[in-house]
C-alpha positions in Angstrom: 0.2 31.1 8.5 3.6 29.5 7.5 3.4 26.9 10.9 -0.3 26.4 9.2 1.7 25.5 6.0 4.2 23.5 7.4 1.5 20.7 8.9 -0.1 20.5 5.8 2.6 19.5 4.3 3.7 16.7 6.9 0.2 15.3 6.8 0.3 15.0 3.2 3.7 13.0 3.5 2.7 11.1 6.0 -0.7 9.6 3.7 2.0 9.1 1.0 4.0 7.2 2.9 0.9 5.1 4.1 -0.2 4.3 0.6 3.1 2.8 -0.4 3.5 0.8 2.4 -0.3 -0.7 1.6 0.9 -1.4 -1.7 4.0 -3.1 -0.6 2.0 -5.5 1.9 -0.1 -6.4 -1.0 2.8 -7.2 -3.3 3.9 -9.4 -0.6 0.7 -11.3 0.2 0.4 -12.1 -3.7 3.6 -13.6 -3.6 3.4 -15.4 -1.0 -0.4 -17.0 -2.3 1.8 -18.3 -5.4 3.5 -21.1 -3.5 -0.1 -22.2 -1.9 -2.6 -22.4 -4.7 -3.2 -20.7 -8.2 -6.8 -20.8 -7.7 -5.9 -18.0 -5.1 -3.7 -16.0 -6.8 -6.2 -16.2 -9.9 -8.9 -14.5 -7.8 -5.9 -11.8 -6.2 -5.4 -10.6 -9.9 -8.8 -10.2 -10.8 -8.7 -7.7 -7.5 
């Protein structure tokens, strides 16, 4: 039971660790639309 324990809890880490690093690539893309176009970066906020 506790080794069943322990893997849950390293697979719940690891999706945290997935979510931030998605938001962290999407922070990045924004910023990097802002030197192309503001039409763009108009239609990333709506998102």
């Amino acid at each position: 039971e506790q080794q069943q324990q322990q893997q849950q809890q390293q697979q719940q880490q690891q999706q945290q660790q997935q979510q931030q690093q998605q938001q962290q690539q999407q922070q990045v893309s924004r910023e990097s639309l802002r030197g192309q176009s503001p039409r763009r970066l108009g239609k990333g906020k709506d998102f």
